[in-house]
C-alpha positions in Angstrom: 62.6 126.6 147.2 62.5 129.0 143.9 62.6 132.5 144.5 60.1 132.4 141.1 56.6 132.6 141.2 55.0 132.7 137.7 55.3 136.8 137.9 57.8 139.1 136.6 60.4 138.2 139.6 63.6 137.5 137.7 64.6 133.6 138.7 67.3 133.4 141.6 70.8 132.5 140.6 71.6 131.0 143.8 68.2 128.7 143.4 69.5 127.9 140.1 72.9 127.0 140.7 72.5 124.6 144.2 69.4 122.9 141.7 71.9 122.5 139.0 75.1 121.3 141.3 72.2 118.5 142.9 71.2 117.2 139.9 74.8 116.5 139.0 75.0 114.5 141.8 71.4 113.4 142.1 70.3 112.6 139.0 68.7 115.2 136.1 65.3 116.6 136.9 63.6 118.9 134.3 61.1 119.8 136.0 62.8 121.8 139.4 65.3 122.9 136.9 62.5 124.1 134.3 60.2 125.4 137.8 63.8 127.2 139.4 64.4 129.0 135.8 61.0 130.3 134.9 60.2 128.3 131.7 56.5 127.9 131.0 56.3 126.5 128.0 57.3 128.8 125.6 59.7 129.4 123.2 61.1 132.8 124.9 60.9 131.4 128.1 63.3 128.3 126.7 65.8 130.9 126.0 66.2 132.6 129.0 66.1 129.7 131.4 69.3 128.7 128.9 70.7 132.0 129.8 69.9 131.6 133.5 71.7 128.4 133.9 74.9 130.4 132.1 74.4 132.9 134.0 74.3 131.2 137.2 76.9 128.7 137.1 79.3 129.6 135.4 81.5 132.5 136.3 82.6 135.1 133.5 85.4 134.5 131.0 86.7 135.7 127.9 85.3 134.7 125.2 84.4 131.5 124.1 87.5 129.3 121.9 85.8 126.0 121.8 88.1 124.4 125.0 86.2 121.9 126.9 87.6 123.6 129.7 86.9 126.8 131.7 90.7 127.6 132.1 89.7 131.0 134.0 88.2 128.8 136.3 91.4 126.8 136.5 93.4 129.2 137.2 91.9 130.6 139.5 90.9 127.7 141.6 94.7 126.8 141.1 96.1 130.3 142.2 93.9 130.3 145.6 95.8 127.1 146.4 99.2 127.7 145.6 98.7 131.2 147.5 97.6 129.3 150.7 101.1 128.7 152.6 102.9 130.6 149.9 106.1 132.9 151.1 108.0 135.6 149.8 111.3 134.4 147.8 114.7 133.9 150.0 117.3 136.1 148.5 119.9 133.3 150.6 118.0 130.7 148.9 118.2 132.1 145.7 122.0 133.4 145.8 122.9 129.4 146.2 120.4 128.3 143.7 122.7 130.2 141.0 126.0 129.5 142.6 124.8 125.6 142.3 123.6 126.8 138.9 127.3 127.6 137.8 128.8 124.2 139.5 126.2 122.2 138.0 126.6 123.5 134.4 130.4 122.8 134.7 129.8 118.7 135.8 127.1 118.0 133.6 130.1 118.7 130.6 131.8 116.1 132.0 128.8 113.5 132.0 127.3 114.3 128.4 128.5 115.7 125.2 125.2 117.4 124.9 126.2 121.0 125.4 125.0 123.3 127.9 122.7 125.7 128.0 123.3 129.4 128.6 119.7 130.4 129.5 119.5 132.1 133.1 117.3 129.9 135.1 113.5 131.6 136.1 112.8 131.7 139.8 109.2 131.0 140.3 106.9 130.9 143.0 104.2 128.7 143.1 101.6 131.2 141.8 104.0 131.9 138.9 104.5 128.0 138.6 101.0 127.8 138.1 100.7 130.6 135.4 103.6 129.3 133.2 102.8 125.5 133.7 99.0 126.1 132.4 99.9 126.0 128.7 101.4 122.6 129.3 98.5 121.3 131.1 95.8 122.8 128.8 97.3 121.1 125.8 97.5 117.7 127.8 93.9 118.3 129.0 91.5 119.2 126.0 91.5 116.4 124.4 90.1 114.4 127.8 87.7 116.8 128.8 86.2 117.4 125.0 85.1 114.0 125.4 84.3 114.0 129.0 81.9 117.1 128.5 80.8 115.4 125.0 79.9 112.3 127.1 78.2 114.0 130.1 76.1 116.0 127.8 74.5 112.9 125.5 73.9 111.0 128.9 71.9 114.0 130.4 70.3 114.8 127.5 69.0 110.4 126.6 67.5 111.3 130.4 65.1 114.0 129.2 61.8 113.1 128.8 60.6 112.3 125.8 58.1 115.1 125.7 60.7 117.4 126.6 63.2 116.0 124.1 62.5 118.2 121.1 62.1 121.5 123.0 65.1 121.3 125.3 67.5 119.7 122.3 69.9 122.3 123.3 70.1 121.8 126.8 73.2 119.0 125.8 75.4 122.4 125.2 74.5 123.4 128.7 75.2 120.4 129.9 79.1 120.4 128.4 79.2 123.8 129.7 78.7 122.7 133.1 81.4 119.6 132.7 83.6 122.1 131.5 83.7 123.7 134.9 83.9 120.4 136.4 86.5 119.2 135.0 88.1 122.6 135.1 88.0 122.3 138.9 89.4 119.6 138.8 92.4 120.6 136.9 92.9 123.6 139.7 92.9 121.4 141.9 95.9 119.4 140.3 97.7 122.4 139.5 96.9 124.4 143.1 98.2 121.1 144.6 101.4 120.3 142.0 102.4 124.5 142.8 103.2 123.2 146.2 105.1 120.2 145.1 107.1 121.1 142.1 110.9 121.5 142.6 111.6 122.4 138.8 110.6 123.4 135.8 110.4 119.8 134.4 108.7 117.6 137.7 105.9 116.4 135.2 108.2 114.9 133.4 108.0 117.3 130.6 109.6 121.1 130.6 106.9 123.6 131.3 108.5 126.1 128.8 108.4 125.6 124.8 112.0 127.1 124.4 113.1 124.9 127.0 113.9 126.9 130.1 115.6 126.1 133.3 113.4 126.8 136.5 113.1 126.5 140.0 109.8 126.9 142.6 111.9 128.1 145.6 109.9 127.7 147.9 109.6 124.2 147.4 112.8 123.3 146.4 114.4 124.8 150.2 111.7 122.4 151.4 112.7 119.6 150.5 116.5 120.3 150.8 115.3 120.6 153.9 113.4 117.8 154.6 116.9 115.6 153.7 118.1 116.8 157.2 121.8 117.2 154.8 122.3 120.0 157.7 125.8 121.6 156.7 126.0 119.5 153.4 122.7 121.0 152.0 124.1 122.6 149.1 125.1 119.4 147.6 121.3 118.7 147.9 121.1 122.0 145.8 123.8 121.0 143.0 122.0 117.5 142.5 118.9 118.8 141.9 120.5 121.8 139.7 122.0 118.5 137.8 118.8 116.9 137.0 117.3 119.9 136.1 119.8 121.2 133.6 120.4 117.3 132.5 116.4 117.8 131.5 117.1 120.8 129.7 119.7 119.5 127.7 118.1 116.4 126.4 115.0 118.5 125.2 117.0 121.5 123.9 119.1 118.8 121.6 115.8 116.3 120.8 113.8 119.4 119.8 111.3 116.8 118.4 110.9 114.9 121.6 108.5 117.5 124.0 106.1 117.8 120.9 106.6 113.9 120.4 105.3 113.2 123.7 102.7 115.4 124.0 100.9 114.6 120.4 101.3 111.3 121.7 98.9 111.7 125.2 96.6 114.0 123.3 96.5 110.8 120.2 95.7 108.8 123.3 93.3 111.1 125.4 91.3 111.6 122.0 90.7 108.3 122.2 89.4 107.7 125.7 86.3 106.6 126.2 83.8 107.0 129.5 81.6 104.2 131.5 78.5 105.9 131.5 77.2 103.0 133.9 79.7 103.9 136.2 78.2 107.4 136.0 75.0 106.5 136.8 75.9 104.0 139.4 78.3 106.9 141.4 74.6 108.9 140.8 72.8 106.6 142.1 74.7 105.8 145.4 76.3 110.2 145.7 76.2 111.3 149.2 75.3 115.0 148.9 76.6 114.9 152.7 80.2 113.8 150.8 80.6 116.3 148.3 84.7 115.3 147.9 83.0 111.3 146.4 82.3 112.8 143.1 86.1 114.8 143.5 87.9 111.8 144.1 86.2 109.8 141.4 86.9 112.6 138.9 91.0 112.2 140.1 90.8 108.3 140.4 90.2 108.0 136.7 87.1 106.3 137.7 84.6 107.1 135.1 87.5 105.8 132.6 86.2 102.7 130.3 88.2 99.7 129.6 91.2 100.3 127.3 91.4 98.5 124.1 94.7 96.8 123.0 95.6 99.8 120.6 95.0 102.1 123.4 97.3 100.1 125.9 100.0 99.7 122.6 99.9 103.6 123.0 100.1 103.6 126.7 102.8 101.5 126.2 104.9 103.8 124.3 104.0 107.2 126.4 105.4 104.8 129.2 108.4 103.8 127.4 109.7 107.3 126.1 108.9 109.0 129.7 111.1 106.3 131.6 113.6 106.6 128.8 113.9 110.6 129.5 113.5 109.9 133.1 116.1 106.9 133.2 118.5 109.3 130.8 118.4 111.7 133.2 118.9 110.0 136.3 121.8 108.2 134.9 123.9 111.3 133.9 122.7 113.3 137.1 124.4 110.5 139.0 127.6 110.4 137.1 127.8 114.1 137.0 127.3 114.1 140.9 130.2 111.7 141.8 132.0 114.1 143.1 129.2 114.8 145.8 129.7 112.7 148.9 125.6 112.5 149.6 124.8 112.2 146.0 123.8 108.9 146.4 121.9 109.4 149.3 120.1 112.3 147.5 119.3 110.0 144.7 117.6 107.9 146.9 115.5 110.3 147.8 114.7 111.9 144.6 113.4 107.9 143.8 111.9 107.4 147.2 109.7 110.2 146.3 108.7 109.7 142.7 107.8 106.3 143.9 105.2 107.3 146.4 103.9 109.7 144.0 105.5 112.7 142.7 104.0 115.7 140.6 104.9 113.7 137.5 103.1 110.2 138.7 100.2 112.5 140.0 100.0 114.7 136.7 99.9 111.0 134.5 97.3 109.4 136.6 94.9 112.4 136.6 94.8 113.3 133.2 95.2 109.6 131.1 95.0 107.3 133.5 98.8 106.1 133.3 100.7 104.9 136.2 104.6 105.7 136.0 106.3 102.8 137.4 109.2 103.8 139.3 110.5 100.0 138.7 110.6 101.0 134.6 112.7 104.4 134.9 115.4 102.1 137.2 115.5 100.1 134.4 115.8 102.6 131.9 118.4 104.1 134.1 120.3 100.8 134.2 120.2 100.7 130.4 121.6 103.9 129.9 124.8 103.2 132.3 125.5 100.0 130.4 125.6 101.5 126.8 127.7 104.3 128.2 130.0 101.8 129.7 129.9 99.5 127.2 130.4 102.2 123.5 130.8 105.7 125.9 129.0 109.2 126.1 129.0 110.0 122.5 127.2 107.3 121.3 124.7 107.5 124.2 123.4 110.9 123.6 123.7 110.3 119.8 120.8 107.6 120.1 118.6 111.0 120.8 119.1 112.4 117.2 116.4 110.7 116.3 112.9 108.4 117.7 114.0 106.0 115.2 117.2 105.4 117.2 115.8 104.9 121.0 115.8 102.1 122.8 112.1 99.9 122.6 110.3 98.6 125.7 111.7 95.1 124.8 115.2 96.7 124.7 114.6 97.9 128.4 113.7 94.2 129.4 116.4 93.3 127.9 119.7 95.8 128.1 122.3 93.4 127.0 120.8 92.5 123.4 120.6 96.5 122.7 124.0 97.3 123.9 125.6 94.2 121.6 123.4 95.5 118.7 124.8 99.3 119.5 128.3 97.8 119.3 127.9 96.1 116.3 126.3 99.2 114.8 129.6 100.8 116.0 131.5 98.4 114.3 129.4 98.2 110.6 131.4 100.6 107.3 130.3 100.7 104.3 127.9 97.9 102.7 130.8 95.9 101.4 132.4 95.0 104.8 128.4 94.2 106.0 128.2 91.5 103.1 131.4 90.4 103.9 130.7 89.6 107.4 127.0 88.2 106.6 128.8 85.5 104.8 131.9 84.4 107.1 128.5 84.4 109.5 127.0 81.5 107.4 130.0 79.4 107.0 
């Protein structure tokens, strides 16, 4: 019960904010919240049970910027994670990190004419992962939870009572207030989790840094060398994953359009999500406050996401497309750059094997747009990637990054062999005379 009797006790926080979390679940009750706050009726009253409710839930942060997330919150929540299990770094670990560095930098010139990169590579723990990958995931982010928040607010605020309607017309800013904390718990929660999985700098898929910096979590990253069981051939694990990272950081660092690309492109298509405020009420209706980790879960699962439209699943589409094309790029010049490694096969199977049962880049997708990486679609772009190599060489590869205009579509992935003749024949076009000419010997 309230600690507030109708005298001049100050309302309890605590009562404020377990009233507050249970109506979240429960369903919204103006009354308790209205009782738990100390509002009778008046105007002043009105005010300060608003300022209670700040007060009380959510925790202190700088000042406002408009973000439909409370990022200090996410950090934070993130940072206890990634410190649970967390170990100091391993100078051996780190001293073959940069002799792998060096080894990797050297193959990777014979496998693309993109050139290298002469950026020293940051060592990161997962704490520091978490600080430096936040920027990344906030721009990804606002866009969903803006509307999430927006969305949560009107349906709490249709549930008022009419009676109450006029005089509690702001309480739909609390309200968003409150789903930013949600949602920014549950974006700690991604992160906190992602710290402990993240091998590199670019495991979502896209680089972490704007200036497109090499990185390694090295914690992680002796994990799963060690996980291979490689034994006395464990640097080789080392110098393939140095390849794909550095092969990532080439092909951003020469596309300097693409990260931006990409990323306008998931916040075009988070802008334009839309929530199923049915499925809202119906979670609401059947939340067991004994099973706290329901609402969690449904938050992760993309649950409370509506139906896409066919413009929205065009866009998906194309997010899809240009991440398996980066993905598939990379993988195919990591493997012809590791030829020389006699498990690099084997270590390639493993870097799939664990994408396909969800790495941080499947999980990062899912949670924030509800996409799905198909493991399937970045073999194929992989396969189409090694077949215009073979078929017009390196050069001409890479070159098709100079510009979007020039990638490969969706319908080229399904179907390698048209877009390799057409590269070919590109190959083979001069100046506009020799086209005509051979238009119309191709109509006799």
């Amino acid at each position: 019960m309230s600690n507030f009797n109708g005298d001049n006790q100050e309302p309890d926080p605590e009562d404020l904010r377990r009233i507050w979390e249970e109506m979240l679940k429960q369903g919204f009750d103006p009354e308790a919240l209205a009782a738990a706050g100390g509002f009778d009726g008046s105007e002043e009253s009105l005010r300060k049970l608003f300022e209670n409710i700040k007060g009380a839930f959510l925790i202190p942060t700088p000042p406002n910027d408009g973000s439909g997330v409370n990022w200090h919150a996410a950090a934070t929540k993130a940072k206890d994670i990634a410190k649970v299990g967390s170990q100091s770094l391993d100078e051996a670990t780190r001293k073959l990190v940069n002799d792998s560095y060096g080894i990797a930098n050297l193959w990777l010139n014979e496998a693309t004419d993109i050139s290298e990169t002469t950026v020293e590579p940051k060592i990161l723990t997962r704490q520091l992962w978490v600080d430096d990958a936040l920027p990344l995931f906030r721009v990804l982010a606002e866009p969903v939870a803006d509307r999430m928040n927006r969305t949560l607010g009107d349906a709490i605020q249709s549930q008022l009572p009419e009676e109450m309607a006029e005089s509690l017309k702001g309480a739909s800013d609390i309200m968003r207030s409150a789903g930013a904390m949600m949602f920014a718990m549950q974006i700690g929660q991604a992160l906190g989790q992602l710290s402990k999985e993240a091998l590199t700098g670019t495991e979502i898929g896209l680089p972490i840094y704007v200036e497109q910096r090499p990185a390694f979590v090295l914690q992680n990253l002796n994990d799963f060398v060690k996980s291979l069981e490689l034994g006395p051939d464990e640097d080789q694990a080392f110098i393939y994953l140095m390849l794909r990272e550095l092969a990532h950081i080439r092909l951003f660092k020469h596309s300097k359009w693409l990260r931006e690309k990409v990323v306008a492109q998931i916040r075009e298509y988070a802008a334009g999500i839309t929530f199923d405020t049915s499925a809202m009420e119906q979670l609401s209706e059947e939340f067991d406050p004994q099973n706290p980790a329901e609402l969690q879960q449904a938050l992760e699962s993309g649950a409370f996401l509506a139906g896409r439209s066919e413009s929205q699943q065009v866009a998906l589409d194309i997010i899809e497309t240009n991440l398996a094309l980066i993905e598939g790029w990379v993988d195919a010049v990591t493997s012809e750059a590791a030829k020389r490694l006699p498990k690099g096969e084997a270590i390639r199977e493993a870097v799939r094997r664990r994408r396909a049962t969800g790495g941080p880049a499947e999980q990062t997708f899912q949670s924030l747009v509800g996409l799905e990486l198909r493991p399937k679609r970045m073999r194929e772009a992989s396969a189409l990637w090694v077949a215009i190599s073979e078929s017009v060489g390196k050069e001409k590869r890479d070159s098709l990054w100079d510009h979007p205009d020039f990638l490969p579509t969706a319908k080229d992935i399904d179907s390698p062999e048209k877009f390799v003749a057409k590269v070919k024949n590109d190959l083979g076009v001069g100046d506009a005379m020799d086209q005509a000419i051979r238009d119309l010997l191709g109509d006799v």
